[in-house]
C-alpha positions as CSV (number, residue, x, y, z in Angstrom):
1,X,73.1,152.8,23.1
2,X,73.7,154.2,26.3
3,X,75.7,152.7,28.9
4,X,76.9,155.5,31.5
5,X,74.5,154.4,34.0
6,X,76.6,151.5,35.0
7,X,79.8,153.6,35.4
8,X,81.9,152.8,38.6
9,X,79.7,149.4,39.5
10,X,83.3,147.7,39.3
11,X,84.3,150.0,42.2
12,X,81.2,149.1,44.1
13,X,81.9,145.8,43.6
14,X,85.8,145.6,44.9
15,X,84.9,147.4,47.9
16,X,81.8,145.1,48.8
17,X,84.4,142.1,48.3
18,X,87.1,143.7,50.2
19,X,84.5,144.4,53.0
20,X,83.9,140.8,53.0
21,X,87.1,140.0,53.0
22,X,88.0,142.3,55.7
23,X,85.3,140.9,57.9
24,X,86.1,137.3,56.9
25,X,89.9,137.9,57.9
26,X,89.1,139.7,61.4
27,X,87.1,137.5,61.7
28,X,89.4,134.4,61.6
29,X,92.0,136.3,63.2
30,X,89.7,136.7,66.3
31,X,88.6,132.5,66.0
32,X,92.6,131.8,65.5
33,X,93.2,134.4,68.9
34,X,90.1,132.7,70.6
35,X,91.9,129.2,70.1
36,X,95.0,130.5,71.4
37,X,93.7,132.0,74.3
38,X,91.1,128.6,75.0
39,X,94.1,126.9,74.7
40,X,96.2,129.3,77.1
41,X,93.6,128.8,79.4
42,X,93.6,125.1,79.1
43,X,97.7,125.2,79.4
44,X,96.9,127.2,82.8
45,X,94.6,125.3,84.2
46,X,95.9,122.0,83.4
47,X,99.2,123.1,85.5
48,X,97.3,124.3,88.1
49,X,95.5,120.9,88.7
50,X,98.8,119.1,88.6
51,X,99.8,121.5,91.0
52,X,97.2,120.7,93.5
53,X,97.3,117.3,92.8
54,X,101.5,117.6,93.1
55,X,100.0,119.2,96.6
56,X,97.7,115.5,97.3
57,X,100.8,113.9,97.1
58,X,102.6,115.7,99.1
59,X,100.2,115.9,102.0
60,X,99.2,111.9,101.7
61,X,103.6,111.4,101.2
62,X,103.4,113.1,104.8
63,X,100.8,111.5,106.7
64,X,101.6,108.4,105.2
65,X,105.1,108.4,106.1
66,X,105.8,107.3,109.9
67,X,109.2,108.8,109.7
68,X,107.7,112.1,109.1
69,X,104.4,111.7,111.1
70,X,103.2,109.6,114.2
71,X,99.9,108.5,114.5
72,X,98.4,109.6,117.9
73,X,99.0,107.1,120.6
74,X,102.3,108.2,122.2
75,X,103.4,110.0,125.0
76,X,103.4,113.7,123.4
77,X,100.3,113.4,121.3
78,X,98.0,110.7,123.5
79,X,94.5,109.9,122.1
80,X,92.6,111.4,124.5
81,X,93.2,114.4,122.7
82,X,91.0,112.9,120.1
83,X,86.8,112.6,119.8
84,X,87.0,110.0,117.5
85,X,83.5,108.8,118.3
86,X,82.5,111.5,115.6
87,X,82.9,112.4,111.7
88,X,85.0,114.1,111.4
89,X,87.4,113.4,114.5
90,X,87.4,116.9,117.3
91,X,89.8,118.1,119.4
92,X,88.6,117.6,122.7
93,X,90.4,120.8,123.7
94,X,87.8,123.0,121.8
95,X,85.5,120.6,120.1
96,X,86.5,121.8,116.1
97,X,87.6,119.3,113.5
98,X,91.1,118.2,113.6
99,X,93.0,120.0,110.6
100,X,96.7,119.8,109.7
101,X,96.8,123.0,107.3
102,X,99.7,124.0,104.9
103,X,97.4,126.5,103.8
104,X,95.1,129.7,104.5
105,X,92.8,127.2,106.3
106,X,93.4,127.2,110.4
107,X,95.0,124.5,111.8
108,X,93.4,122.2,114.6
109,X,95.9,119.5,115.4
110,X,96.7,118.8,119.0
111,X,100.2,118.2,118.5
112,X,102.0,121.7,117.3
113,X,105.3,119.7,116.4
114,X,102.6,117.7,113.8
115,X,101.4,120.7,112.5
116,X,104.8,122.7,111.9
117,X,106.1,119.3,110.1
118,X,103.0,119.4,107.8
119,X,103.2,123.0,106.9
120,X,106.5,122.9,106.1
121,X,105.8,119.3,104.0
122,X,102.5,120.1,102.5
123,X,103.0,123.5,100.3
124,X,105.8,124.9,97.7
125,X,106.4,125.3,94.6
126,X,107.1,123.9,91.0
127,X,108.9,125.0,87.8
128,X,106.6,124.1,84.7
129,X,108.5,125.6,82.0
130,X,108.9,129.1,82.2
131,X,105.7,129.2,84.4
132,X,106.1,128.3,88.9
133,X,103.4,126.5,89.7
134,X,102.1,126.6,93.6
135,X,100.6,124.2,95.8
136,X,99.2,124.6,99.5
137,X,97.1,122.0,101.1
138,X,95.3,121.3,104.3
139,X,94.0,117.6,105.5
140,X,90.9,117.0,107.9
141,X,91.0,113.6,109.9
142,X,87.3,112.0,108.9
143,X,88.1,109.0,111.3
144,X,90.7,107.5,113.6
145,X,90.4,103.7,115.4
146,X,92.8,102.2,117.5
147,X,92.6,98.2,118.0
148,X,94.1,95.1,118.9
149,X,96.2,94.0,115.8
150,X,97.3,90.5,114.9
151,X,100.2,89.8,117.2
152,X,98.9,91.5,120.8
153,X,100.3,94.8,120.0
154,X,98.2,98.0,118.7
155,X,97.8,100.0,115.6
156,X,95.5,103.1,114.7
157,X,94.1,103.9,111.6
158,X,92.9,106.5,110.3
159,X,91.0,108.0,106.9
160,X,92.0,111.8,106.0
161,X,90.5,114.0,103.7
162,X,93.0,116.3,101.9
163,X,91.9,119.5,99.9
164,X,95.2,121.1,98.0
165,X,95.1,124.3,96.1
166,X,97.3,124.7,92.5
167,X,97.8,127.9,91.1
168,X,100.7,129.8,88.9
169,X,102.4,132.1,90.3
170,X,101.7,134.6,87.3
171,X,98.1,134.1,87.1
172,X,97.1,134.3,90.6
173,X,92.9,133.9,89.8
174,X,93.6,131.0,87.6
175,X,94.0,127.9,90.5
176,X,92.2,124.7,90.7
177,X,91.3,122.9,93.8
178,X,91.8,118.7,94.0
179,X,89.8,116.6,96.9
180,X,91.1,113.0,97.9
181,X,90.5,110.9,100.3
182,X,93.3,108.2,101.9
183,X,92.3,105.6,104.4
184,X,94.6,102.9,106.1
185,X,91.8,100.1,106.5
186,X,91.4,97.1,109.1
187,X,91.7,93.9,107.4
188,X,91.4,90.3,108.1
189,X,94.4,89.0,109.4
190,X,93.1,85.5,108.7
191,X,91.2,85.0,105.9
192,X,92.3,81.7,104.7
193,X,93.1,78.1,106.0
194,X,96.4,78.5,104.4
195,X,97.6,81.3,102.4
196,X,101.3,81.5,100.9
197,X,102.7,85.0,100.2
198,X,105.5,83.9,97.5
199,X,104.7,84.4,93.9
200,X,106.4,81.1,92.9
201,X,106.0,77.7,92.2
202,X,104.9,75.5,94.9
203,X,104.4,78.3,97.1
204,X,101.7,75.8,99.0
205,X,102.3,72.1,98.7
206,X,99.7,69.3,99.9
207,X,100.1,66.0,99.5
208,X,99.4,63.0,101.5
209,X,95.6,62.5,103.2
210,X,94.9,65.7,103.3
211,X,91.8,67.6,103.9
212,X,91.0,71.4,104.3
213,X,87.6,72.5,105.4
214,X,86.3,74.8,108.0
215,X,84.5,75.1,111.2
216,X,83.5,77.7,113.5
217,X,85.0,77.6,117.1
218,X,82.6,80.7,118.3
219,X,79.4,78.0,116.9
220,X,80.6,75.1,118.6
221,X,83.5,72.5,118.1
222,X,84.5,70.5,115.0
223,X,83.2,67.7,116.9
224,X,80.9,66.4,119.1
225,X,77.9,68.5,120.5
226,X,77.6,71.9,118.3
227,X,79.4,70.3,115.8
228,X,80.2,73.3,113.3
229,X,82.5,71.6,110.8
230,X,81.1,72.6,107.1
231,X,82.9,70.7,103.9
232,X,83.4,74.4,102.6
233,X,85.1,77.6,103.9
234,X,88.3,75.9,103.6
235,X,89.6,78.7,100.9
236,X,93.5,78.7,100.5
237,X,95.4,81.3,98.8
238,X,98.6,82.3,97.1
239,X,100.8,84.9,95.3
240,X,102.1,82.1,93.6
241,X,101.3,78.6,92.9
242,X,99.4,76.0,95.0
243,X,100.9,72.2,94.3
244,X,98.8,68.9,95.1
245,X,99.0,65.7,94.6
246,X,98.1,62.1,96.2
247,X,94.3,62.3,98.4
248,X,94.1,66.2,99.0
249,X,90.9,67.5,99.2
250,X,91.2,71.3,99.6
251,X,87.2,72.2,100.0
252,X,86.7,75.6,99.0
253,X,88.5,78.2,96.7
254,X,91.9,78.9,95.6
255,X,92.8,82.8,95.5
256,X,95.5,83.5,93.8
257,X,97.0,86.2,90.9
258,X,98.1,83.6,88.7
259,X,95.9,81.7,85.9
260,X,96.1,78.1,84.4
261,X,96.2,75.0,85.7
262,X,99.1,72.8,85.0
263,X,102.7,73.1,85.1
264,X,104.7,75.7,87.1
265,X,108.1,76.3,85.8
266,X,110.2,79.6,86.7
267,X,108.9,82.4,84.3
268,X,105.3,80.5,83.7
269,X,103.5,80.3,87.1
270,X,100.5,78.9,86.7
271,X,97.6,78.9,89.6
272,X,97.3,75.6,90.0
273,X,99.1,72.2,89.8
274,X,97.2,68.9,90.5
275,X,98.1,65.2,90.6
276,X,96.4,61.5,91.5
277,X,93.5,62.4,92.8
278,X,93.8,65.8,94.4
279,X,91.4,68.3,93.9
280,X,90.3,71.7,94.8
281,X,86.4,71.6,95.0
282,X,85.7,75.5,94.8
283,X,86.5,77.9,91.9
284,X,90.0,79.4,91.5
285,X,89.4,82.8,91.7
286,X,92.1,85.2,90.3
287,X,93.1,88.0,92.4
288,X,93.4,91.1,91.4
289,X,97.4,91.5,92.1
290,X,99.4,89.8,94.7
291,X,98.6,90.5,98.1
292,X,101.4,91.6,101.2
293,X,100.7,91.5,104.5
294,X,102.6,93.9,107.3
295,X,105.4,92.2,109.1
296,X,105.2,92.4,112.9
297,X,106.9,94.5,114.3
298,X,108.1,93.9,118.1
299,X,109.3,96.4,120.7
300,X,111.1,94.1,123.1
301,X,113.8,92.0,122.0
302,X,114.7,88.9,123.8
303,X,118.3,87.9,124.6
304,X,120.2,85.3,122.7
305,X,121.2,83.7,125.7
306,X,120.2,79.2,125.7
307,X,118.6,78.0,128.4
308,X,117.5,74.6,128.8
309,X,114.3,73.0,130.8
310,X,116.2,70.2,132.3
311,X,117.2,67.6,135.6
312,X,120.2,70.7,136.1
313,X,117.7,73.1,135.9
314,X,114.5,72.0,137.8
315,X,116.4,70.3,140.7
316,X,116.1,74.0,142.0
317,X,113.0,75.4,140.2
318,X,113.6,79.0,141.1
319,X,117.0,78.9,139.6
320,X,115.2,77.9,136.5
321,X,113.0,80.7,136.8
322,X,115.9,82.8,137.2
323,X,117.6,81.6,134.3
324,X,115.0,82.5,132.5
325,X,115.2,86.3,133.3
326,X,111.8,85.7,135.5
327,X,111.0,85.8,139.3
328,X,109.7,82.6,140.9
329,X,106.6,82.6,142.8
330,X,105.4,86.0,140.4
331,X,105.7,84.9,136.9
332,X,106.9,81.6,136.9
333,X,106.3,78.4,139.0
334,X,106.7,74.5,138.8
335,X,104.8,71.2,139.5
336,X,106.4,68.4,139.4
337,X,108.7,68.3,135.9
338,X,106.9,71.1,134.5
339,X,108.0,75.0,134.9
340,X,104.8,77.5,134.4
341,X,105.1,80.6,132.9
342,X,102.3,82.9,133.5
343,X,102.5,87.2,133.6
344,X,99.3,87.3,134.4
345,X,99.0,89.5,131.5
346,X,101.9,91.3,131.6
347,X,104.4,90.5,128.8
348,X,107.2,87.4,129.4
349,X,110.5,87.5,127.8
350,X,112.4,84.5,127.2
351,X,115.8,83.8,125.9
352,X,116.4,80.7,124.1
353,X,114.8,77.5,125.4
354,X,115.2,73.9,125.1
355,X,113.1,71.5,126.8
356,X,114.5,68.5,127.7
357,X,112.7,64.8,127.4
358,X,110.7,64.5,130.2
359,X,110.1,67.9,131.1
360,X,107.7,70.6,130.5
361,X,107.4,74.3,129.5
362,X,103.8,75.2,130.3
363,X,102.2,78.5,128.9
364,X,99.8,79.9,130.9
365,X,97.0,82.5,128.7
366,X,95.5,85.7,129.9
367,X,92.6,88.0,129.0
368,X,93.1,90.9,126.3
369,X,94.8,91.0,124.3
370,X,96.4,87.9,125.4
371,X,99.7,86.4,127.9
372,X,102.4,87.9,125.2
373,X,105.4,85.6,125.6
374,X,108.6,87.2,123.8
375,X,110.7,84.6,123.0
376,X,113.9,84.1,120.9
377,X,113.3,80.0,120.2
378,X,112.3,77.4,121.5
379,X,113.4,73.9,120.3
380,X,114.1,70.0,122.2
381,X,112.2,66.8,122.5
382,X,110.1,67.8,125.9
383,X,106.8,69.0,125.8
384,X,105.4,72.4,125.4
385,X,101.6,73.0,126.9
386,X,99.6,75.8,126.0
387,X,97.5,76.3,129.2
388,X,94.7,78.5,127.4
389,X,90.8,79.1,127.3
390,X,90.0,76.4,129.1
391,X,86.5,77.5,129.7
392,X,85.9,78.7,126.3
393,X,84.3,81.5,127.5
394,X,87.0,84.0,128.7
395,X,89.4,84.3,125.4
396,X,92.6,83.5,127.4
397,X,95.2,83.4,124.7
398,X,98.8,83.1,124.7
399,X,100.8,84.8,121.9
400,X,104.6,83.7,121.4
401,X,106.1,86.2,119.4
402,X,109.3,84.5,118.0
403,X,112.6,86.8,117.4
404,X,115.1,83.9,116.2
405,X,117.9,85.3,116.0
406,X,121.7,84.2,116.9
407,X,124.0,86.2,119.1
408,X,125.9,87.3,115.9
409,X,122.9,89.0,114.6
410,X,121.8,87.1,112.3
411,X,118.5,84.6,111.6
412,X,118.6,81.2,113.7
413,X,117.5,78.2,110.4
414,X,114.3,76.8,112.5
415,X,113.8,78.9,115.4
416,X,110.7,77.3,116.5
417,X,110.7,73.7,116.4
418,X,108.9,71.4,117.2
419,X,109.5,68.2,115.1
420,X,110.8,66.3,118.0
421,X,108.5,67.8,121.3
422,X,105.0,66.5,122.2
423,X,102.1,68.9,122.0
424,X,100.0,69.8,124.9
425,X,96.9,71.7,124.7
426,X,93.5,72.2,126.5
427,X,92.1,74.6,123.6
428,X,92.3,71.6,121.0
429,X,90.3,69.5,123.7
430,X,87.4,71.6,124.3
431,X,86.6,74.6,122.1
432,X,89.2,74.4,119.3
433,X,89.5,77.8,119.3
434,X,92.0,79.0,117.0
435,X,92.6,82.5,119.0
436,X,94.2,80.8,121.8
437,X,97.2,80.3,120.6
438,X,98.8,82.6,118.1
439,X,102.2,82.2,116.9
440,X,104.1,85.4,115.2
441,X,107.2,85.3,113.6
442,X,108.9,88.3,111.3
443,X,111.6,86.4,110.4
444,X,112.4,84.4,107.2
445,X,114.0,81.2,107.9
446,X,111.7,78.2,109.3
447,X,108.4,76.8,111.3
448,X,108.5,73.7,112.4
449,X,105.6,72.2,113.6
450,X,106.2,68.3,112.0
451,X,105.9,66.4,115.4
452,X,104.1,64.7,117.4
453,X,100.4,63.4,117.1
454,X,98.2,65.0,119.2
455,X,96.1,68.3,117.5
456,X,97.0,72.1,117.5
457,X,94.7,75.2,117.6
458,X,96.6,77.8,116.5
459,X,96.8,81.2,114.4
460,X,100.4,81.4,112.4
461,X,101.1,85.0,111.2
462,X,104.8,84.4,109.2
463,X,104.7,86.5,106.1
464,X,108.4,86.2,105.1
465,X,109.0,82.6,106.4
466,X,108.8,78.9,105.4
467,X,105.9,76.7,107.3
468,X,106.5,73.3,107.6
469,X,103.5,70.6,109.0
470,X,103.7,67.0,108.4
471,X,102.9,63.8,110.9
472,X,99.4,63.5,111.7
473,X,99.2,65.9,113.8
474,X,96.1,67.8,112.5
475,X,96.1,71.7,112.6
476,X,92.9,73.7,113.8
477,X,93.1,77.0,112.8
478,X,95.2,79.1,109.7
479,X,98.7,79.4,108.7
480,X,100.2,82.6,106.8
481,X,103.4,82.0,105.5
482,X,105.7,82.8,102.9
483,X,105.4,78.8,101.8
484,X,103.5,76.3,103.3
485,X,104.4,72.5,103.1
486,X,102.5,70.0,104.8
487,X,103.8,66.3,103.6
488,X,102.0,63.9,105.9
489,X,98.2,63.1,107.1
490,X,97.8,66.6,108.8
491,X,94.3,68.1,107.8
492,X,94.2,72.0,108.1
493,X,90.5,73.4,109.7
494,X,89.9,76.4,109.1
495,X,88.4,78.1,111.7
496,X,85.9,80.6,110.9
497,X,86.1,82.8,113.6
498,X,89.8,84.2,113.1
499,X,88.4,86.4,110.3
500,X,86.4,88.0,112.6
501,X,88.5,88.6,115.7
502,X,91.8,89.1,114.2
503,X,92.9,92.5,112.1
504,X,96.0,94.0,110.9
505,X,96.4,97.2,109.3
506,X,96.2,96.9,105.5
507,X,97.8,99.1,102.9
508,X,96.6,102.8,102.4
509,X,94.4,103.6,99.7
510,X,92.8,106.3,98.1
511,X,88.7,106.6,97.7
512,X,87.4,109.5,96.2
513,X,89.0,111.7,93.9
514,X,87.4,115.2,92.5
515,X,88.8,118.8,91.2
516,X,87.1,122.0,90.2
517,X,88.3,125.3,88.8
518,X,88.1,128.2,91.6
């Protein structure tokens, strides 16, 4: 038998395997290199997006920061320097978009001092390792609105979009580039007939005869002809818990970031706390987190000094006036037992005032944005009157902004009080309208307005202090405070029209959020 023909077929063999196994090992050493460099390339570009969006924060830290940047409005950088009738806001100096650039992109701000703050805020560097990652960024104003905020004094805000670059310093191809957008919006200063800012128990109490409900003062009054009273709209609202109890009829929705309805004890606050035959005839309806609302912030400060509305006083009316740090026959008058105050639309300041019985301290309202009437307290068993849109057609307002504080620097307990005054005022006669009397507080001690039985159509903007109503002295309008207590027959009517006409600037946000690989 023969059998040289299949000499050397082992050799054949081997080397066909090891050229299989030759190809099958490159082969998995290029996959296991391919991984390592996909995932090198990942690594990269995963830093360089946290680089740029390192370089988003940075640039919204900035503009967001008012100790670092001014919105236009002042003397140096005015806002006729601005188009902001367009989208994106121009310079009116050359009619280009206005850019703040930490980057190659060229910078269009009207105020250089702006621009050499953001360059030097908005680009730099960061250590990753063994790797430096860079960031450089550049922000175009999409919009910019200045308007009356809650309180007669003015805000702007604005909506930026911010492009930021991230890179490494080792790779320079391999950078990704991060879009947001950040906008300051204009909220509703008063949203609510009653809305309580602490997170605790009994943040809001009600109990009594009370009703809440709503009307609309720009529709017609509560009562009588154009009667606009609707057994809705009366929402309330809370961080905390809202307590009633006895006839309380709150006719619309509770808002609040608590759930449950039952007890509230410290570590367990529920939304909602009912007893006898209170009731709240809307939903509840859980918010998404607690809400904050700005506190006013006021740039004259009134002296500490106590003057009192008085027989002394008004024997000689224009020392009275004087007293008061104002100039009789310009901004203040009398008739009779009362002393008028009236800029004529130019702001008041007022020390601390106490009205004696028998005497009045009359308020006199102007056009927008309103008669602002700085004053540190007032207090005493006289009457105040509120001399305000009498016609209901031309808006006169009157805003007191309240400092309350003591000549030692600190807070005065109840610097507006009026448990023992009588009420006076034309607004709750004839139009109810809420807007013409606005009461603004920063402080966080206490409200007062228990006395008396005559009606009140107000605006209360107190975030960080305690509201007290009681008597039945029923309340036209809406009260933000940090609690709310209203113990007697006073019903709260919520007037429509506040959320409307009166904004404050709410917290910054950012909308849209993209990234790509350059």
């Amino acid at each position: 038998m023969q059998t040289h023909h299949e000499r050397g077929i082992a050799l054949v063999l081997a080397l066909f395997l090891m050229s299989a196994l030759s190809v099958l090992g490159a082969s998995l050493m290029f996959l296991s290199q391919t991984e390592t460099y996909a995932s090198m390339n990942y690594r990269m570009m995963s830093q360089a997006r946290y680089s740029a969006e390192a370089g988003i924060q940075k640039a919204s830290n900035f503009l967001l920061d008012s100790a670092q940047y001014q919105v236009p409005g002042t003397a140096n950088d005015p806002l006729t320097n601005y188009n902001t009738s367009v989208s994106p806001v121009t310079s009116v100096a050359n009619g280009q978009p206005v850019v703040l650039s930490a980057s190659s992109k060229a910078s269009n701000y009207p105020y250089a001092a702006a621009q050499t703050a953001f360059s030097a805020a908005a680009q730099g560097t960061l250590a990753a390792g063994n790797t430096t990652l860079t960031y450089r960024t550049y922000a175009t104003l999409i919009s910019m609105q200045r308007f009356d905020a809650y309180g007669g004094t003015q805000d702007v805000v604005q909506t930026w979009e911010i492009t930021a670059d991230g890179g490494l310093t080792t790779s320079p191809k391999a950078t990704v580039e991060v879009v947001a957008t950040i906008e300051t919006p204009k909220v509703s200063a008063n949203s609510y007939a009653a809305f309580a800012t602490s997170n605790q128990c009994n943040a809001i109490q009600f109990h009594g005869n009370v009703t809440v409900d709503s009307y609309d003062s720009s529709v017609g009054p509560p009562t009588g002809a154009g009667n606009s009273t609707e057994s809705s709209g009366g929402d309330v609202g809370t961080n905390g818990n809202l307590h009633i109890w006895g006839s309380v009829d709150v006719q619309g929705n509770l808002y609040t970031p608590r759930t449950g309805v039952g007890g509230c004890v410290t570590g367990a606050v529920t939304g909602l706390t009912e007893g006898g035959s209170a009731t709240v005839e809307g939903s509840m309806v859980q918010l998404p987190t607690e809400v904050s609302f700005p506190l006013p912030v006021f740039s004259t400060v009134p002296p500490t000094t106590a003057v009192s509305i008085d027989a002394a006083s008004m024997a000689v009316p224009s020392v009275a006036c004087t007293a008061l740090g104002l100039t009789f026959g310009v901004n203040c008058s009398s008739s009779g037992t009362t002393l008028i105050v009236d800029g004529h639309g130019a702001d008041v300041t007022l020390p601390s005032v106490t009205i004696a019985s028998g005497y009045t301290l009359q308020f006199t309202g102007a056009n927008t944005p309103g008669q602002s009437v700085n004053i540190n307290s007032l207090a005493g068993s006289g009457t105040v009157e509120i001399n305000a849109n009498t016609t209901g057609v031309n808006n006169e307002s009157v805003i007191l902004k309240i400092a309350g504080m003591n000549a030692n620097n600190t807070e005065m307990e109840v610097p507006f009080d009026l448990s023992t005054m009588a009420w006076k005022q034309n607004a709750a006669t004839t139009t109810y309208d809420a807007s013409s009397l606005q009461i603004v507080y920063g402080g966080t001690k206490t409200i007062n307005m228990q006395g008396g039985n005559s009606q009140s159509a107000a605006t209360i903007y107190a975030p960080n202090a305690n509201f007290e109503l009681q008597g039945t002295q029923d309340l036209y309008g809406s009260i933000m405070a940090k609690t709310i207590s209203n113990a007697g027959n006073a019903s709260i009517h919520y007037d429509r029209r506040l959320s409307r006409d009166f904004y404050v600037a709410g917290h910054p946000m950012m909308g849209s959020f993209t990234w790509k690989r350059n």
